[in-house]
N, C-alpha and C positions, 0 to 999 in steps of 0.2 A: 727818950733820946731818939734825933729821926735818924733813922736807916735807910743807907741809897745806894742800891746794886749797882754797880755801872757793866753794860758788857760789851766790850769792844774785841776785836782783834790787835789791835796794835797798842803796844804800848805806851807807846806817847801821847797818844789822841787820850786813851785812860789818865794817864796822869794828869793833861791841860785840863781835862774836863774835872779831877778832883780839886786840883788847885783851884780853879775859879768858884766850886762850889765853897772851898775851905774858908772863903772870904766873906763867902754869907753866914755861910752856916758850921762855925767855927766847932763848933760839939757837934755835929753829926758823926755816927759811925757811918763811913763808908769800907764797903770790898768792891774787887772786881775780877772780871770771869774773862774769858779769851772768845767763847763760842756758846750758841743756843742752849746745847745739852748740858751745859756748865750750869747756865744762869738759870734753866727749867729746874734743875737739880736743888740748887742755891735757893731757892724759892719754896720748892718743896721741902726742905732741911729746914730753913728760920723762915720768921716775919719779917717783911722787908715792908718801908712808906712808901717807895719810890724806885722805880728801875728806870733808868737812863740807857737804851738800845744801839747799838750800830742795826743797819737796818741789813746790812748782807752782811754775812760773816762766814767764814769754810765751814761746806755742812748745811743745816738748817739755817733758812733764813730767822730775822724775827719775826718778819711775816708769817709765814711758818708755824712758831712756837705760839705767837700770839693766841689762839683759839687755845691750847693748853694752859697760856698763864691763867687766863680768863678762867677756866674751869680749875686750877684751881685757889684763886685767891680773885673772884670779880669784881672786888672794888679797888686792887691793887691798877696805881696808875701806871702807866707806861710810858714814856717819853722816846721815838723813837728821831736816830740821825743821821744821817745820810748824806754822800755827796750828790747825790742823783735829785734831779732840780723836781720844786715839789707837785709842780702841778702833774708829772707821773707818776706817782707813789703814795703821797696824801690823800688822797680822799680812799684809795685801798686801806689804809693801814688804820683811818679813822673808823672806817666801816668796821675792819676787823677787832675793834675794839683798843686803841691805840687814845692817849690820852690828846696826843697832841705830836706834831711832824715836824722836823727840827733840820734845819742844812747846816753842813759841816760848817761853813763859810763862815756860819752868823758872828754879831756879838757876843764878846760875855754878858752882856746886860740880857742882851734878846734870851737867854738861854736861862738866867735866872729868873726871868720874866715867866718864862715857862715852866718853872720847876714851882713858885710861889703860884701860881693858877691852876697846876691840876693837882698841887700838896691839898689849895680849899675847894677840890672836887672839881673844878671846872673841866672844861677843855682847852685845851691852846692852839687857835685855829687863825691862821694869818687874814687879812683881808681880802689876798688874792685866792683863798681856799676856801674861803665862806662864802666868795660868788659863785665859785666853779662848784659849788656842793648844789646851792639855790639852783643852778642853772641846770643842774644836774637833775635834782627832785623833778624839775619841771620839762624835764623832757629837752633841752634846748640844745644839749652836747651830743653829737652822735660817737656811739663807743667805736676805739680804734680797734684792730684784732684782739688785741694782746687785752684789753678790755673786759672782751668776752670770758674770760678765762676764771673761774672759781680761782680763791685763795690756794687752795692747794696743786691746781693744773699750772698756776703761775710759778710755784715755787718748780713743779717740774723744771719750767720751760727755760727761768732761769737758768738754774743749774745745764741744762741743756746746752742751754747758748752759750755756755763757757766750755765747752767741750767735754763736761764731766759724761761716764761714761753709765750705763744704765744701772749697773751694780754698785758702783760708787755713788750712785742717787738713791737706790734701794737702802743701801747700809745709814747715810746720811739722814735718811727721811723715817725709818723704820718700818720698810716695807719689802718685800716680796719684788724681785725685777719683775719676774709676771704682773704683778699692777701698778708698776713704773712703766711696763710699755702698754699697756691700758693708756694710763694715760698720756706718755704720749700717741699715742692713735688720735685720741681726743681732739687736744693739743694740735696736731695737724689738720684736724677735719675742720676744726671752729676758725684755725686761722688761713684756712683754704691755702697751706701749704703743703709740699711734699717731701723736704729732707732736713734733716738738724742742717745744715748748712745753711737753709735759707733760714730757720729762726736767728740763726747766729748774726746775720749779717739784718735780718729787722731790729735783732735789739742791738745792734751797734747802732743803726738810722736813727732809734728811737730814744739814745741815750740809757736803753735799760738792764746796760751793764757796769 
């Protein structure tokens, strides 16, 4: 029987997302989680085919969790979804080992499309993400700040930029505030800025809230 974790925070976006799967895949068991530590948990507990991601969620992103799903179940696919438009966030979250990058927006179709492509191992990479990947390899995109940023100085920064506060990133991330202001030190130096205020207001420019 296939098994499809869904983890969202909102209930409604869970439910639309089981319903349309319920139309393909009328016998799958499906569950779902509210946040990262849920679904990393969930994962660790059973065998799952299939995890279907919100990509920000309170807490850990999936960005985030990703490098832990990876370790531990690596050929477990991911499907992550997001309202944040993809050429900011996709080629991150493919890197970081992500099956395939999904907009809230899309069709039902577009979305089963992508559940039957990396169910047979594939990837599911849009045309507009499979140029900006090539163009990428080859040098041709120059990286913006937020760019620079490891997976994990990103998840800082986000959380930053929503006003969370250095101990509520510590407890959320499972870290130490001393190396949540590590990293942001970092975080400021790589993006040649000087206060949580100015990230806040780049990732509002940048759409990366």
């Amino acid at each position: 029987m296939l098994r499809i974790l869904i983890a969202d925070d909102h209930t409604i976006v869970r439910r639309g997302i089981i319903q349309i799967l319920s139309e393909s895949y009328p016998q799958a068991h499906v569950e779902e989680v509210a946040n990262a530590d849920a679904m990393i948990a969930s994962i660790m507990k059973s065998k799952w085919d299939l995890i279907i991601s919100d990509l920000s969620m309170p807490g850990r992103s999936a960005l985030d969790a990703l490098p832990q799903i990876k370790q531990i179940d690596p050929d477990l696919p991911v499907l992550i979804m997001s309202i944040h438009p993809e050429d900011q966030f996709a080629i991150r979250v493919l890197k970081a080992g992500a099956s395939g990058y999904l907009s809230k927006d899309l069709a039902p179709e577009e979305l089963i499309q992508a559940v039957q492509k990396v169910l047979s191992g594939r990837k599911y990479i849009t045309p507009r993400i499979a140029e900006k990947l090539i163009l990428s390899i080859h040098g041709q995109i120059e990286d913006m700040p937020h760019q620079l940023l490891s997976d994990r100085e990103f998840a800082v920064f986000s959380l930053i930029s929503k006003g969370t506060s250095i101990s509520e990133i510590a407890e959320a991330l499972h870290l130490s505030p001393t190396t949540i202001s590590t990293y942001r030190s970092r975080i400021l130096q790589k993006m040649d800025m000087k206060s949580n205020s100015e990230l806040t207001i780049y990732a509002i420019q940048h759409n990366l809230l």
